[in-house]
C-alpha positions in Angstrom: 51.6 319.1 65.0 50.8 321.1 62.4 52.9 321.8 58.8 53.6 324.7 57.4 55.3 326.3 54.4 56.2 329.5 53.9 57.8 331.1 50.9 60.3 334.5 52.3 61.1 335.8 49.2 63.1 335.5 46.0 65.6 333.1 45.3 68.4 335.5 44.5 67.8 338.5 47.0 71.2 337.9 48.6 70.0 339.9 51.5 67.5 337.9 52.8 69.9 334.8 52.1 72.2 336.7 54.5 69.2 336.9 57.4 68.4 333.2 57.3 71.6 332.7 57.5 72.3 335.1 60.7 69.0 333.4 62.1 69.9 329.9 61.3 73.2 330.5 62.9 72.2 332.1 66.2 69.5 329.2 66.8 72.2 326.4 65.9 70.4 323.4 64.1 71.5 320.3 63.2 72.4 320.3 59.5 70.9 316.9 58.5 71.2 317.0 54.8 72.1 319.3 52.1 70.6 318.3 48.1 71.5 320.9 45.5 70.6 319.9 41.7 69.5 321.2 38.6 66.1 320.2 36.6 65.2 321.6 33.6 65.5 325.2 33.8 65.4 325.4 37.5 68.4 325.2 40.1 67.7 324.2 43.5 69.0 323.5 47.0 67.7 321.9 50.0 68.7 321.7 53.4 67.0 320.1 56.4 67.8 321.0 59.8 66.9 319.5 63.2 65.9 321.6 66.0 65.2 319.9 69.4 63.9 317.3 67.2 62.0 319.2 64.7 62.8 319.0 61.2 62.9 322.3 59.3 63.5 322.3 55.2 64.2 325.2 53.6 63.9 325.2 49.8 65.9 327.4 47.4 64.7 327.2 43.9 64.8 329.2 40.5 61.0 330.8 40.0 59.3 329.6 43.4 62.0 331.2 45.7 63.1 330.5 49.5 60.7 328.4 51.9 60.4 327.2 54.9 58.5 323.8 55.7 58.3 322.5 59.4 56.3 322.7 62.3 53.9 325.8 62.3 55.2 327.5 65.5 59.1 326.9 64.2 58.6 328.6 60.9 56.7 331.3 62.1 59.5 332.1 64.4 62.2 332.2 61.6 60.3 333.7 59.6 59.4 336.4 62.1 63.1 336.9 63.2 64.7 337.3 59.5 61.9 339.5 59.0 63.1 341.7 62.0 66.7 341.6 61.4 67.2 344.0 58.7 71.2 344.1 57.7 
């Protein structure tokens, strides 16, 4: 299975926050684990979900933005469907 990591955008467009979210909701995940800290300059949260046994983490972090990390297939198909749901 191959990795992946995508990076969707800024940290703070609220927007695309807002898509994920919608996304996220209408594939319902596990929520495994939620981190959320602060390192130097640099805030940051982390979540990792479980689909059908497939972990997905999705990064949100001052200057790098939000990713995705997981299985190729499973991040290409969150990242296509926040793409195409515009609010």
């Amino acid at each position: 299975m191959e990795i992946k990591t995508v990076v969707l955008g800024n940290e703070y467009d609220s927007d695309l926050i807002e898509r994920l979210k919608t996304v996220l909701l209408n594939m319902n995940p596990e929520l495994k684990e939620r981190i959320e800290g602060i390192a130097g300059s640099q805030d940051f949260i982390e979540y990792k979900f479980v689909f059908n046994g497939k972990e997905l983490i999705i990064n949100i972090e001052t200057y790098v933005g939000i990713s995705l990390k997981g299985p190729s297939k499973l991040v290409d198909s969150i990242s296509n469907k926040v793409k195409a749901n515009k609010l």
